[in-house]
TILO-170011 format. One record per atom (N, C-alpha, C): x negated, y negated, z negated. Coordinates in steps of 0.1 Angstrom, whole numbers, plus 5000, padded with zeros to 4 digits. Atoms other than C-alpha are relative to their C-alpha. Example, Ala and Ser with C-alpha at 12.3 -4.5 7.8 and 13.67 -1.06 7.14 Angstrom:
499150125000/487750454922/499149885000/500950115000/486350114929/500849894992/
This chain:
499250125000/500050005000/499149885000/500550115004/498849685007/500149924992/499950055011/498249444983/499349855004/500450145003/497649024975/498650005000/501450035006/494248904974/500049934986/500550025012/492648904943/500950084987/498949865006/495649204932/498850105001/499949914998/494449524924/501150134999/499449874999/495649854935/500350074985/499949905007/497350054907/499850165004/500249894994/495950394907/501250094991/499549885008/498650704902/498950074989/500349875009/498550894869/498950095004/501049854991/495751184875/500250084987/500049885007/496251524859/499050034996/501649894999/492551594865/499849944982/500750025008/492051354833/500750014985/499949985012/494451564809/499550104993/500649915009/493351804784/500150135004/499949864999/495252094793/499549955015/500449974986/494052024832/498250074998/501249985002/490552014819/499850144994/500449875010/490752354794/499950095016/499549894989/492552524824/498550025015/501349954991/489352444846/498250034995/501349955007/486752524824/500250154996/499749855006/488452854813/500150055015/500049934986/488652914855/497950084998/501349964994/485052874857/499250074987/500349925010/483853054824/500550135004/499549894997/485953334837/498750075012/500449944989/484253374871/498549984995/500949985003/481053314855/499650154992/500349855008/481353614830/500650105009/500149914992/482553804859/498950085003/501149984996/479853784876/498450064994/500649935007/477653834851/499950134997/499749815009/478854174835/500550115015/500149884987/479354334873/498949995003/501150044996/475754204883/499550114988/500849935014/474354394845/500550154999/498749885002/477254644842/500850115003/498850004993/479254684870/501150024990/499150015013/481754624843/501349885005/499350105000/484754374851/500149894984/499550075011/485454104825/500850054989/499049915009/488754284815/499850104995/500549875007/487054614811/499350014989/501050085006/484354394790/500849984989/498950065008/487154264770/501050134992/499649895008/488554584762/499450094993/501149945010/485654764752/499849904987/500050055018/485154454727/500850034988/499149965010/488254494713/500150124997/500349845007/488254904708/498649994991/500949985008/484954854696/500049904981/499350115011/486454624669/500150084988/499049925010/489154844656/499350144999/500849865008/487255164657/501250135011/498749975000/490655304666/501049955005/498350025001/493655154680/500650045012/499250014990/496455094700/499950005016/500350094985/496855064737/500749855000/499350075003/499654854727/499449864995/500650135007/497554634708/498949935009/501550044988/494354604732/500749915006/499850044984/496354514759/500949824993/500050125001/497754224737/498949944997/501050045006/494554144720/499049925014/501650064990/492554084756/501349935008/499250084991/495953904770/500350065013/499749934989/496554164799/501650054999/498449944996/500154264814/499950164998/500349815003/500354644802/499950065013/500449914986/500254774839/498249995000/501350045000/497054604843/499350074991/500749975008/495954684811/499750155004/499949845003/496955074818/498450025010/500949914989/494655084847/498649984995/501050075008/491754894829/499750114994/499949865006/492255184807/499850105007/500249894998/492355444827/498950025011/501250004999/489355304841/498550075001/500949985012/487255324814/499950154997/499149905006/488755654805/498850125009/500749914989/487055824840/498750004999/501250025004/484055664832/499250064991/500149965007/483755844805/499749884984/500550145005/483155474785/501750024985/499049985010/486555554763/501250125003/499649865001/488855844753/501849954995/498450045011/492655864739/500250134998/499749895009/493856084714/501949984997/498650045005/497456104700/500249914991/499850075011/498855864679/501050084985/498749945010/500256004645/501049904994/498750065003/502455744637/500749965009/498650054994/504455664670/499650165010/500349904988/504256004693/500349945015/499950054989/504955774723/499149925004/501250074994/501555604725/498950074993/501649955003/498055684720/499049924993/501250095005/494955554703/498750045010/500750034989/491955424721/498750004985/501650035008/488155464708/499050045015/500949964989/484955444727/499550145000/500849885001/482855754734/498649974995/501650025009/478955814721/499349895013/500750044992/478555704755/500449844999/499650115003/480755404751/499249914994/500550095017/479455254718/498949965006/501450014993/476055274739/500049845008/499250124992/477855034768/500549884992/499750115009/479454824740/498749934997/501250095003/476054744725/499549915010/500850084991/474754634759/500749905002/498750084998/478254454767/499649864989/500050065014/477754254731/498449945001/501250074994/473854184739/500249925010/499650134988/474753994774/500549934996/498850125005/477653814759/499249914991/500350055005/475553714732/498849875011/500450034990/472953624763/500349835004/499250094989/475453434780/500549874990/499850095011/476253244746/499449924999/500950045002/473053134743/499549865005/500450074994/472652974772/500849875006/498650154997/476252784776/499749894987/500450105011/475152644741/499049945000/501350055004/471552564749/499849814999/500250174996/472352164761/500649914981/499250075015/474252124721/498949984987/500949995016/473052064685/501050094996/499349965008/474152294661/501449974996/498650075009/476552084647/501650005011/499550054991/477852004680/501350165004/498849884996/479252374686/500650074992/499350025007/480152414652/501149924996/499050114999/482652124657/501050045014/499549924987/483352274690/501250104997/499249855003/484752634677/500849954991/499250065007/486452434649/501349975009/498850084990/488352224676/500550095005/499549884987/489052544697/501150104992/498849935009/490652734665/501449924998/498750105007/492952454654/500849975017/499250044987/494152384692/500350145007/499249834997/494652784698/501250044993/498749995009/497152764668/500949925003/498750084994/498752464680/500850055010/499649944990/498852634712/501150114998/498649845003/501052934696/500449914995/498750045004/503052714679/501049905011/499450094991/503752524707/500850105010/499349894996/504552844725/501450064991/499149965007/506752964701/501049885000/498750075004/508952674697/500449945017/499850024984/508952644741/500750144999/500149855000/509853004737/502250024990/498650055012/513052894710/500849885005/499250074997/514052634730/500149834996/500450155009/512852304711/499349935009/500250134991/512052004722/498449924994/501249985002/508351964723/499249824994/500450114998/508251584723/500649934981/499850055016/509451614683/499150144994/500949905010/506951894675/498549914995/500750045012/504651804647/498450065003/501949954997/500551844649/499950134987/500049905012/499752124630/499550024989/501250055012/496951964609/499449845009/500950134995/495151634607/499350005014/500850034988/493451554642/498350054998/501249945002/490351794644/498749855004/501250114994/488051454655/500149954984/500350075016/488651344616/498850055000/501249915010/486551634604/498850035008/501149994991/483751624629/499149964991/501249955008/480451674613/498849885013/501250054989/478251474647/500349864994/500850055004/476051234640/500749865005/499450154994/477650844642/499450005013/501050044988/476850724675/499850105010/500249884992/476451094691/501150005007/498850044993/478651114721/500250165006/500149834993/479951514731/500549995011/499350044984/480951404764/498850085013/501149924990/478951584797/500749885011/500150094985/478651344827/500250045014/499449924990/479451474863/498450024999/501149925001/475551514866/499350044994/500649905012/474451734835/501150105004/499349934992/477651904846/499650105011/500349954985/476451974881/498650094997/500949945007/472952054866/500350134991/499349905009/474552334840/500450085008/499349944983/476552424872/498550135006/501049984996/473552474888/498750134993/500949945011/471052614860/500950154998/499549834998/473852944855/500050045012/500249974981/473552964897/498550104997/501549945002/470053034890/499750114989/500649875017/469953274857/501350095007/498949854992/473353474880/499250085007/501049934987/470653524912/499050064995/501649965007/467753664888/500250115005/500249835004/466954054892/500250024986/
């Protein structure tokens, strides 16, 4: 639209610069990163990765439960499962308290796979954290707990039919309790970004 001299253009709204747009593309590319990772080490998929964590957890459980615990649709889940299963990487036994489902544990071989699974990840930890201070990703995992709970309660009352625009915070504003240093700024710039980008490009292509 044209406009007056010495007017500026109002810019539309942008999505890109809300919170949930941002989680949603950081949790894209964390995904395809640990993809890649754990088939490149593993041949392992994420979800398969994610289910071995969790059996290796409980010792013991559910399918029922896994398949909530790693957020999979139970078909999916089943096949993830019955994966694993061929692989010889996990086993199922009967369940004695519902005779309609089964329990899930790893094998000797498994536990073996878990440990390596649990080494990478830690790996891959290491190096998403290396640009922080301590404090910094301590304040981080803080903020990520308290906005995962909101996130279920926000589900749950979307879920009941309520009206989101009179739902209540669920606690004080996690930026109160931040622990970083006056003055310290946790913000990433498009070029430390692109660099970080870049820097996992290079530690994915290694041998």
């Amino acid at each position: 639209m044209a406009t007056r001299k010495g007017e500026q253009a109002t810019k539309p709204p942008s999505f890109r610069n809300l919170m949930t747009f941002r989680l949603h593309r950081v949790a894209r590319i964390s995904e395809r990163i640990s993809e890649q990772y754990y088939r490149k080490h593993l041949d392992l998929s994420l979800p398969e990765c994610r289910v071995i964590g969790i059996t290796a957890g409980f010792g013991s459980v559910s399918f029922k439960r896994v398949a909530a615990a790693a957020n999979l649709e139970k078909s999916y889940a089943s096949r993830v499962v019955s994966s694993l299963v061929e692989r010889g990487i996990m086993e199922k036994s009967p369940n004695p308290q519902d005779s309609r489902s089964v329990l899930l544990q790893l094998t000797d071989h498994g536990k073996g796979v878990h440990e390596q699974t649990y080494a990478l990840a830690l790996s891959l930890n290491e190096l998403l954290q290396a640009p922080f201070r301590r404090g910094q990703v301590a304040d981080f995992v803080a903020f990520l707990n308290t906005l995962e709970q909101q996130l279920e309660r926000t589900s749950g009352m979307i879920e009941a039919g309520g009206d989101l625009g009179q739902a209540p915070a669920l606690m004080a504003p996690v930026a109160e309790s931040l622990s970083a240093e006056p003055g310290q700024s946790f913000m990433l710039d498009r070029a430390f970004a692109q660099q970080l980008h870049d820097m996992l490009g290079q530690y994915l292509a290694k041998d």
